[in-house]
C-alpha positions as CSV (number, residue, x, y, z in Angstrom):
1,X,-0.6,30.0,7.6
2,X,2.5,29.3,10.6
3,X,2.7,26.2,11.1
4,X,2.5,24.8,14.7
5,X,6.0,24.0,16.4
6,X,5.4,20.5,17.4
7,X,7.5,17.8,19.3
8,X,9.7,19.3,22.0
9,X,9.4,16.7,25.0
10,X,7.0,17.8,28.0
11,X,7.8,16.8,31.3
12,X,5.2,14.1,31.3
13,X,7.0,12.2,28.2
14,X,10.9,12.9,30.1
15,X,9.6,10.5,33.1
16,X,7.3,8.2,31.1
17,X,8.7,4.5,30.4
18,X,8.1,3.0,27.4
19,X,4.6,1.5,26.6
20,X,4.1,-2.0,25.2
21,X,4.2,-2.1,21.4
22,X,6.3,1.7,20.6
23,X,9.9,-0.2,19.9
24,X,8.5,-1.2,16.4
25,X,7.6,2.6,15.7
26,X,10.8,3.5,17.4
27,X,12.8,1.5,14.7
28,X,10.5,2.4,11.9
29,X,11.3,6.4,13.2
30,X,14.8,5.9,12.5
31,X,14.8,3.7,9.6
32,X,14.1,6.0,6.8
33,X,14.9,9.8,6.0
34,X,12.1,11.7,6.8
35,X,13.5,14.9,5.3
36,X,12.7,13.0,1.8
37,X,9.2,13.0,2.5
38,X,9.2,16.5,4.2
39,X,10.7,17.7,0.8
40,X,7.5,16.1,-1.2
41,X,5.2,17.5,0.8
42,X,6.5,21.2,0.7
43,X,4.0,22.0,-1.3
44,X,0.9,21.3,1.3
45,X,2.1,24.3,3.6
46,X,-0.7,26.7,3.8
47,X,-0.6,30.6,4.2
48,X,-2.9,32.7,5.0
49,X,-4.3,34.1,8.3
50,X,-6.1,31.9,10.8
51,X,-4.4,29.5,13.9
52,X,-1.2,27.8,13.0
53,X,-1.2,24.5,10.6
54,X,-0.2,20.6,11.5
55,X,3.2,20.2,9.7
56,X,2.6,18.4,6.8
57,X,5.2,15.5,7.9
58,X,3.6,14.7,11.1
59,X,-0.5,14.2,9.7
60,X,1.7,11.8,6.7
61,X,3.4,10.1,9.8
62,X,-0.4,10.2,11.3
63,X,-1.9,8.7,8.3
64,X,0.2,5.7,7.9
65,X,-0.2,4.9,11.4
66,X,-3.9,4.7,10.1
67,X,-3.1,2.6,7.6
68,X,-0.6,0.4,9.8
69,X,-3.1,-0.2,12.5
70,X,-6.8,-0.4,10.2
71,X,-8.0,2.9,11.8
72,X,-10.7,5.3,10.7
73,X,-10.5,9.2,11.2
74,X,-11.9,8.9,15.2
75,X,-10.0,5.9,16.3
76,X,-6.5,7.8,14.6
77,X,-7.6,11.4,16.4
78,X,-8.4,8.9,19.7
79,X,-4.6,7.6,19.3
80,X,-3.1,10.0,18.9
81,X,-3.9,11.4,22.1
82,X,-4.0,8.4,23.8
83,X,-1.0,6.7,22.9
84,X,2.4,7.5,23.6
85,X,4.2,5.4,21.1
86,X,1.9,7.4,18.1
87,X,2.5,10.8,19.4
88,X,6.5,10.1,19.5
89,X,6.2,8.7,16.2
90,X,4.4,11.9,14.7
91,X,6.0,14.1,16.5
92,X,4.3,15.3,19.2
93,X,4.5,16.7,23.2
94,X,1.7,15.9,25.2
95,X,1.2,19.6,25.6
96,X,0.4,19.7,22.0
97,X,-2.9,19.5,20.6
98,X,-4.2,16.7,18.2
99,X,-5.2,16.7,14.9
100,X,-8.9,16.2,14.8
101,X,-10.5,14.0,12.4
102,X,-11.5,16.7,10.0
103,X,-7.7,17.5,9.6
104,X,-6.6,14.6,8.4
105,X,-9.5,13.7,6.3
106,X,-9.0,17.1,4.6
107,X,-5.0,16.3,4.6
108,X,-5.3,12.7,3.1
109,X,-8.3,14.1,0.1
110,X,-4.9,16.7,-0.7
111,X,-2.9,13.9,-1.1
112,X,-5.0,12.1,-3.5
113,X,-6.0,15.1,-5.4
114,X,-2.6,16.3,-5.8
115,X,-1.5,12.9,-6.4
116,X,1.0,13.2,-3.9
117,X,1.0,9.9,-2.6
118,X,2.6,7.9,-5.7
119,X,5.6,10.9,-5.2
120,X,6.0,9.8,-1.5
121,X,5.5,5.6,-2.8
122,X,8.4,6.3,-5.1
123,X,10.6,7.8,-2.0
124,X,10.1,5.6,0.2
125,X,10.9,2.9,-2.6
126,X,14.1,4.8,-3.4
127,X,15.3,4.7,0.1
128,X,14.6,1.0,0.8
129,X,16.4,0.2,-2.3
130,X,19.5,2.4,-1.1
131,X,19.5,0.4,1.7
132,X,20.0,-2.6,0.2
133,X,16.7,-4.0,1.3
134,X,15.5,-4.3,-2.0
135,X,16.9,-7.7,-3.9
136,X,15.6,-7.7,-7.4
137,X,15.7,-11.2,-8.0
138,X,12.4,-11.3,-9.4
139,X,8.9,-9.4,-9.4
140,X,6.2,-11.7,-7.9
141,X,3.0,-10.2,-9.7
142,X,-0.8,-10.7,-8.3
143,X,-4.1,-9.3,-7.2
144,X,-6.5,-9.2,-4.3
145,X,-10.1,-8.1,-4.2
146,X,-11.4,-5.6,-2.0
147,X,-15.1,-5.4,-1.2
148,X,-16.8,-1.5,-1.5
149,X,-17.5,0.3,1.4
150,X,-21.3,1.2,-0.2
151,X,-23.8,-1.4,-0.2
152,X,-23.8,-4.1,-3.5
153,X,-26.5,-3.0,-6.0
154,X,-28.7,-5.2,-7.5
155,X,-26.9,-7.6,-10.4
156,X,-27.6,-6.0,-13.7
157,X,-28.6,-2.2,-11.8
158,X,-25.1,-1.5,-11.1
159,X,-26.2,2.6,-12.7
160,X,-27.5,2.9,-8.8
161,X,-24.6,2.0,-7.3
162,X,-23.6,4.5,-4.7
163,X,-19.8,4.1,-5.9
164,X,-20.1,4.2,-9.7
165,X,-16.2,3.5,-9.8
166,X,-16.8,0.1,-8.3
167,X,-17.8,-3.2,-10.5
168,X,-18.6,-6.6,-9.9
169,X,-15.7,-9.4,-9.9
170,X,-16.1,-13.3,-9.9
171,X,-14.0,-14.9,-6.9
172,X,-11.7,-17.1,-8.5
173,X,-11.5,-20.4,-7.3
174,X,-14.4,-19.5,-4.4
175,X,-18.1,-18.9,-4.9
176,X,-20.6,-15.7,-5.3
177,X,-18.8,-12.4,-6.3
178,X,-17.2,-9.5,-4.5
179,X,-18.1,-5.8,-5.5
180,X,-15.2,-3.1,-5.5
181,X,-12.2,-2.8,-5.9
182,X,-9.0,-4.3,-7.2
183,X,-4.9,-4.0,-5.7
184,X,-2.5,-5.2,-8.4
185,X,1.1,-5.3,-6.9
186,X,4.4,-6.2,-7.8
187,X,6.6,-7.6,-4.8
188,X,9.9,-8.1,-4.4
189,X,11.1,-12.0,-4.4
190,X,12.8,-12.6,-0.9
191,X,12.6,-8.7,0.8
192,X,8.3,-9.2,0.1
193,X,8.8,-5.4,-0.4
194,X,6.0,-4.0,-2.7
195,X,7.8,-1.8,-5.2
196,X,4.7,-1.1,-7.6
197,X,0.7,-1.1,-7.1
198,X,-2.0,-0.5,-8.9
199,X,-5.8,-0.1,-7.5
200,X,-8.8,-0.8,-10.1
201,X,-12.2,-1.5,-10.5
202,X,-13.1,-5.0,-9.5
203,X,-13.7,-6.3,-13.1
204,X,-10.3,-5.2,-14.6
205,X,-8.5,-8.3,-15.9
206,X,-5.2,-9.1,-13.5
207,X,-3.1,-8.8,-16.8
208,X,-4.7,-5.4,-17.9
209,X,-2.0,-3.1,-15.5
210,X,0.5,-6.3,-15.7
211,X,3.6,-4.7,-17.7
212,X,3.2,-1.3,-15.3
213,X,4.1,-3.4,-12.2
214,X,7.5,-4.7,-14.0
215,X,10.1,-2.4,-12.8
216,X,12.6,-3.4,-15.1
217,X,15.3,-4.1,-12.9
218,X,14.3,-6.9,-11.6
219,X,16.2,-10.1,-13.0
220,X,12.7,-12.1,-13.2
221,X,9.1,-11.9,-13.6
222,X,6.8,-14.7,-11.5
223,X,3.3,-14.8,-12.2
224,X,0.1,-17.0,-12.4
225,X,-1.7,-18.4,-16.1
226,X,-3.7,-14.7,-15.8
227,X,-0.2,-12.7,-16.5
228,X,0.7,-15.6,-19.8
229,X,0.6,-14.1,-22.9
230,X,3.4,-14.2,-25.8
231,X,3.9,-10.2,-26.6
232,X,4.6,-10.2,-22.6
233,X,7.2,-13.0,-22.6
234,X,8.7,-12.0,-25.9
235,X,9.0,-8.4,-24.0
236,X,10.8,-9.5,-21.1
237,X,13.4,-12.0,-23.0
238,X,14.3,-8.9,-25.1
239,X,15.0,-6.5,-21.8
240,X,17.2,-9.6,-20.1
241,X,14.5,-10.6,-17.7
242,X,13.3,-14.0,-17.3
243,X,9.9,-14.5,-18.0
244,X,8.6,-16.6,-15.0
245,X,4.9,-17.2,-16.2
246,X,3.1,-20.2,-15.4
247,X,1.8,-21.4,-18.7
248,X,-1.6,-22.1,-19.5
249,X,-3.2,-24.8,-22.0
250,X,-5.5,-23.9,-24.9
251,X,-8.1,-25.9,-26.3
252,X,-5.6,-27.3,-28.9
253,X,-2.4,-28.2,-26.9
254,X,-2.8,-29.5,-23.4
255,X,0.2,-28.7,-21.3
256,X,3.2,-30.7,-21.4
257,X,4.8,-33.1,-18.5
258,X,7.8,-30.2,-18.9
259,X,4.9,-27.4,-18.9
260,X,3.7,-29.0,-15.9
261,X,6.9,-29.1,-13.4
262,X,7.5,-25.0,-14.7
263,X,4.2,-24.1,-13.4
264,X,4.4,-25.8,-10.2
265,X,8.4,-24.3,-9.9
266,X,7.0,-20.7,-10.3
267,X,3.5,-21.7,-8.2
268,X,6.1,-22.6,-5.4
269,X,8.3,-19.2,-5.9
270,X,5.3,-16.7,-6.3
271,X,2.9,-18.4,-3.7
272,X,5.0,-16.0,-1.3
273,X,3.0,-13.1,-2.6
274,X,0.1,-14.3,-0.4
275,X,1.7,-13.2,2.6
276,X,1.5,-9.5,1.4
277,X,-2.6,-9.8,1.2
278,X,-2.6,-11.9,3.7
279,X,-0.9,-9.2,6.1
280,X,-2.5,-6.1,4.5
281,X,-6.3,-8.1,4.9
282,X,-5.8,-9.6,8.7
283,X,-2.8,-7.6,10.5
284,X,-3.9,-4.2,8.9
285,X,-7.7,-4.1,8.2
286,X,-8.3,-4.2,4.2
287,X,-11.0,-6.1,3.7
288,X,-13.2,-3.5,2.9
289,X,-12.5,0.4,1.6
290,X,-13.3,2.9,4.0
291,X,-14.1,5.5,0.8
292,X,-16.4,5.7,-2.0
293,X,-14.2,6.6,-5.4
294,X,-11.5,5.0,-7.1
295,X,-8.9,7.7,-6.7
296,X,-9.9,7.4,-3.0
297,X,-9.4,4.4,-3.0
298,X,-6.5,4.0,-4.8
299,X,-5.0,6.7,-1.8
300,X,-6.0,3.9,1.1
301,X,-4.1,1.1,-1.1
302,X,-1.1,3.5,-1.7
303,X,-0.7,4.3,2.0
304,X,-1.4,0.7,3.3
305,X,1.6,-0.6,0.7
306,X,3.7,2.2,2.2
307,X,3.0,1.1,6.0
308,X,3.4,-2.6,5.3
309,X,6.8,-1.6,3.2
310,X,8.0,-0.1,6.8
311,X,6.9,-2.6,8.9
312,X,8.6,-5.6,6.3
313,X,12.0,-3.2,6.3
314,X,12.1,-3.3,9.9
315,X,11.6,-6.7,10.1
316,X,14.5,-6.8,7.6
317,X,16.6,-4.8,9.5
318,X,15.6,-6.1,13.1
């Protein structure tokens, strides 16, 4: 299939001034190098007969728009006619014609089942870090909940659930229980860049995917009591990163005055972790999945880590 030749300036856009809200996607535009992204996503091009295709690029640029501004299919198709600022950022003339919500829902299912999107997590990750953005002076480790976009089933009938991946989770430190899904991340002390992430059911322990979030190169490791365990801290002394763990007592040995000032050192350090969910639940809409599976899921999470990851750097770089 050709692929449609998209983005040369119409006359509308060489007289138009500059809407409210398009110099954030102007700096985000030029802050990374797309061409990286284009060369992961080689492999989407169709071939075959039929009208030409959306470059693969611009329905990626499309989708974490989506995931920037908490928008379904419609509302993105609706935008990206509508708005200036998101057709520059794509890539598109306002003689062109917009991607319809079929397009991208197709285009974002062959992400997932190609499992392109942890390939394009990895670039962008790559690039941040070339930049110097990323510090590495320690992992801040945590989870969030996400309710399901189905309706709960009843407790103890969760075999006619309409999402079979989700599960039931208590709400620590808050009553009742949420039903979905969970985000594990690793963030970057000081940047708050999110360099690894993790989606599961609701009912996976936080500590499960823990050592998976550790990049390694990070010079230490701050997380709650969840994350404390002796294999894990042995593990990090022995690769030379400091094992920043908030201890927890046992029903022999109560925690020490010295116990007691470590945990509220790393509370204070990690508690900037919060910001991330705090950002990706009120700025950017993830309260709730808008699919039903976990590798569908796990997609939305990917793509909103990637979109909060651009609009952190160009904070950063601001």
């Amino acid at each position: 299939m050709s692929v449609k030749a998209t983005g040369q300036l119409g006359f509308g856009e060489l007289g138009a001034g500059r809407r409210p809200g398009s110099a954030a996607l102007e700096r985000v535009s030029v802050l990374v190098e797309w061409s990286g992204f284009e060369k992961a996503l080689a492999g989407l091009r169709e071939e075959g007969p039929g009208r030409p295709g959306y470059r693969p690029l611009l329905l990626f640029k499309a989708l974490l728009l989506q995931a920037w501004y908490g928008l379904s299919d419609a509302e993105l198709e609706f935008r990206l006619g509508d708005s200036l600022s998101f057709s520059r950022f794509v890539g598109l003339s306002l003689e062109d014609a917009v991607p319809d919500h079929t397009t991208l829902c197709r285009f974002r299912n062959r992400l997932v089942s190609q499992r392109l999107l942890e390939r394009l997590f990895d670039e962008l990750d790559r690039q941040l870090d070339g930049a110097g953005l990323v510090l590495k002076q320690g992992a801040m480790l945590d989870a969030t909940l996400i309710e399901a976009a189905t309706p709960r089933p009843p407790l103890g009938q969760e075999d006619r659930a309409k999402d079979p991946d989700a599960a039931f989770a208590k709400r620590q430190g808050k009553p009742g229980s949420a039903y979905g899904y969970k985000a594990h991340v690793g963030v970057d002390q000081g940047s708050g860049l999110v360099r690894a992430v993790i989606t599961t059911p609701a009912n996976v322990n936080d500590t499960t995917p823990a050592d998976a979030l550790i990049r390694g190169d990070e010079a230490a490791v701050y997380a709650d009591k969840a994350y404390d365990t002796h294999a894990r801290r042995d593990r990090l002394k022995q690769a030379g990163v400091k094992p920043r763990l908030m201890r927890r007592p046992n029903k022999h040995h109560a925690l020490t005055p010295r116990q007691q000032r470590f945990n509220d050192l790393v509370a204070r350090r990690r508690a900037a972790v919060e910001t991330t969910f705090a950002t990706w639940k009120r700025r950017m809409g993830l309260t709730r999945t808008r699919y039903v599976g976990l590798a569908k899921v796990a997609g939305q999470v990917l793509l909103t880590a990637m979109a909060f990851n651009l609009r952190r750097a160009a904070v950063l770089t601001a």
